[in-house]
C-alpha positions in Angstrom: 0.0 0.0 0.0 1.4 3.0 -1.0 2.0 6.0 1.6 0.3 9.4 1.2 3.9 11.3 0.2 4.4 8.3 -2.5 1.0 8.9 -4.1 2.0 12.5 -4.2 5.0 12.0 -6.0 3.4 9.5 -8.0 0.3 12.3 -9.3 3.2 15.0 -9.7 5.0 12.3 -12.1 1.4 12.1 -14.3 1.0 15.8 -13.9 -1.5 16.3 -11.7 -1.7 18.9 -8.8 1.9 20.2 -8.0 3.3 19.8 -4.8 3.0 22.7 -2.7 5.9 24.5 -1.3 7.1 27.8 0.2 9.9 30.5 -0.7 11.7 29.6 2.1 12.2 25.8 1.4 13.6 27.2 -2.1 15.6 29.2 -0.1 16.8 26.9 2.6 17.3 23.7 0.0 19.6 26.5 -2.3 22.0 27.0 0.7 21.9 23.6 1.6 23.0 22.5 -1.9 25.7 25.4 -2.6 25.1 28.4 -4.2 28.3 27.9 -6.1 26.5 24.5 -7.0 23.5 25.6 -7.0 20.7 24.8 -10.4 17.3 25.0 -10.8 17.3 21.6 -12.0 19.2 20.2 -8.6 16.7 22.3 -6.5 13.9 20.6 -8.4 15.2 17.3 -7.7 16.2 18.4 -4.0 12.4 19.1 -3.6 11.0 16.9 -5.1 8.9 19.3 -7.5 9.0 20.7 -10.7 11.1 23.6 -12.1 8.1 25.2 -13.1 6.8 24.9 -9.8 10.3 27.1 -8.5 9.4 29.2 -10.8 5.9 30.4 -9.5 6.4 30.4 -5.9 10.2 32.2 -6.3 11.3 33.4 -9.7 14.2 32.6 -11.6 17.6 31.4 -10.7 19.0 34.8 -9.9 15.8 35.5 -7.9 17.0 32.1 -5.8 20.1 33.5 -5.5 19.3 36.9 -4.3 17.1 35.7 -1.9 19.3 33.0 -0.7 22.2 35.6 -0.5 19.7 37.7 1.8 18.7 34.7 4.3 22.7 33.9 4.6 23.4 37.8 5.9 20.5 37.2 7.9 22.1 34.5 9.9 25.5 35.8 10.4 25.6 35.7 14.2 27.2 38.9 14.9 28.3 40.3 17.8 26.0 40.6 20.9 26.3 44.3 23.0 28.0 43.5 26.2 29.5 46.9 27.2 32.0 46.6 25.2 33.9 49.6 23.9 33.3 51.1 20.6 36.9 49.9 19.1 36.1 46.9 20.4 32.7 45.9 19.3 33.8 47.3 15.7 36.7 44.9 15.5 34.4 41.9 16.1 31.9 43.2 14.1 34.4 43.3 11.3 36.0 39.8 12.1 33.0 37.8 12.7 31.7 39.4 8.7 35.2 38.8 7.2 35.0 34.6 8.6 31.4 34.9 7.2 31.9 36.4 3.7 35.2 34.3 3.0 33.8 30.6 4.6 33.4 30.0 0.3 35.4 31.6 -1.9 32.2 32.3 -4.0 30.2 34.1 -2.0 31.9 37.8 -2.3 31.5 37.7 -5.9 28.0 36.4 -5.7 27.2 39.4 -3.3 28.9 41.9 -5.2 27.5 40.4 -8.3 23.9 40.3 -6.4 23.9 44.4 -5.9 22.3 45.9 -2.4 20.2 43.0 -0.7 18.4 45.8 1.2 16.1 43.9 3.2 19.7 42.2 4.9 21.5 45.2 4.8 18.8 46.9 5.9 18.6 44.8 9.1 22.6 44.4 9.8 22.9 48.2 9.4 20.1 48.6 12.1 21.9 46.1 14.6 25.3 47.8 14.3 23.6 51.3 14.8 22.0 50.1 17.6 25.4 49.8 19.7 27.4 52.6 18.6 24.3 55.3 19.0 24.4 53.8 22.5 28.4 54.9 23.0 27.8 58.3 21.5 28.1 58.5 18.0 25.1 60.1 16.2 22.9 58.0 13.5 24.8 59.9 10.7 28.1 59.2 12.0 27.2 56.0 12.7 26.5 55.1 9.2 29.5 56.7 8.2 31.3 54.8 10.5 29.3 51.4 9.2 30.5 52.4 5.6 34.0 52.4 6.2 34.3 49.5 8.0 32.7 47.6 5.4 35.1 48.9 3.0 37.5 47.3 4.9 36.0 44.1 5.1 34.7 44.1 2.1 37.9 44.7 0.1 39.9 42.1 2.1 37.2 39.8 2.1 37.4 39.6 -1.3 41.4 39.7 -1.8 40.9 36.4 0.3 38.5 35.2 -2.0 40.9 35.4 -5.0 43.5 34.3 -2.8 41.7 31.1 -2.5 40.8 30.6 -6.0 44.5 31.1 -7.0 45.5 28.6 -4.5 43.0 26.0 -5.6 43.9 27.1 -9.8 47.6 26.9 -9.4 48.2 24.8 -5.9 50.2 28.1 -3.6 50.3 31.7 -4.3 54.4 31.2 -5.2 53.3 28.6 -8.4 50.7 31.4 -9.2 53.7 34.4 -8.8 56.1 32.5 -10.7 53.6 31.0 -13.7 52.7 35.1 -13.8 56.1 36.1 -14.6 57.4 33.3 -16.8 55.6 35.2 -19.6 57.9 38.0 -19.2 61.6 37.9 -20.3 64.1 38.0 -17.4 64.7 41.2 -17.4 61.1 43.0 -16.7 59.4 43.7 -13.8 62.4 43.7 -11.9 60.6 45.2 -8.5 57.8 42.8 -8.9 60.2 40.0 -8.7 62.3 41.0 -5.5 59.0 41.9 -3.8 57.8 39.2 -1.2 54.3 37.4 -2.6 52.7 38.9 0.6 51.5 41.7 -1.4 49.1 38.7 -3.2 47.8 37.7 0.7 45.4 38.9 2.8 46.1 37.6 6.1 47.1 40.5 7.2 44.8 43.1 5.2 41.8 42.9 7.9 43.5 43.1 11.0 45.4 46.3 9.7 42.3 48.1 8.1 40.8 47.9 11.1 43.3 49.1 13.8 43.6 52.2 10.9 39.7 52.5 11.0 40.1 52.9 15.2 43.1 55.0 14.9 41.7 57.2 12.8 38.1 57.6 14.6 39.6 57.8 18.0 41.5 61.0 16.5 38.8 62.5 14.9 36.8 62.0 18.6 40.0 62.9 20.3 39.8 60.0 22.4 43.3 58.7 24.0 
């Protein structure tokens, strides 16, 4: 005897009613497949629906995308307000984004790719306004301050997502350096090739943007 979710998936195979299901199972099946990965066939499959089906209750593929992009801002877990002081809160604020944005090396140029996801950034700009208004800055340097910390993390976010993809292309950022200038004769690029490759990495890009950032606020406030 045949269960009640067999039957479904049997009438769905004959083309009878479709299977009912919401924008955030599409959502929530996307992330769990990879949005690197990610097709509207696999998402189909994954839900055991049609890809017509995707299409009416989301949109197309870069409508799964976007929306998936926004849910996986969402969830960043950042930093709770425990009295911390301003500096402080705004380097884990930065870190906790940077581990976020860079845990796949696809997912800055997805985002940047993507445009604003307002109703995300909406929300994360609200959460970090919430704790700096409460040590003193005002809304409008608050969002000033927002801005360039996210130029910070941003921009070595994604120098560690090219990192990454150089690494897995070519196998370490040396191979990469020295493939690069083997289509050069010996004799050009002659600073290039005494520099150290550390100019190619960014493990060091966040930690000094950020201690600039704080430097340069705390002077602007006058703070010691």
């Amino acid at each position: 005897m045949k269960t009640k979710s067999q039957k479904s998936s049997a009438r769905n195979a004959r083309g009878g009613r479709p299977q009912a299901i919401t924008a955030d199972q599409v959502v929530d099946t996307a992330l769990q497949i990879g949005l690197r990965e990610m097709t509207m066939s696999a998402l189909a499959g994954k839900l055991g629906v049609s890809i017509p089906t995707i299409y009416q209750t989301v949109g197309d593929r870069d409508e799964v995308l976007r929306r998936s992009l926004s849910k996986f801002i969402e969830r960043i877990a950042y930093p709770q307000d425990s009295g911390q002081h301003w500096s402080e809160y705004l380097r884990e604020f930065g870190e906790v984004t940077f581990a976020q944005l860079t845990m796949k090396q696809y997912i800055v140029p997805r985002i940047l790719d993507a445009g604003h996801l307002l109703e995300a950034d909406l929300q994360v700009v609200e959460v970090f306004l919430t704790v700096v208004v409460n040590r003193g800055f005002s809304i409008d340097e608050g969002v000033e301050l927002y801005r360039r910390l996210m130029l910070v993390v941003v921009g070595a976010a994604a120098s560690r997502c090219r990192e990454l993809i150089t690494i897995e292309r070519y196998g370490s950022i040396e191979q990469a350096m020295h493939k690069g200038l083997s289509i050069y004769p010996p004799n050009e690029l002659p600073l290039v090739r005494q520099a150290n490759t550390s100019f190619l990495c960014s493990e060091t890009l966040l930690q000094s943007g950020i201690k600039s950032l704080i430097e340069s606020v705390r002077a602007e406030r006058a703070e010691k």
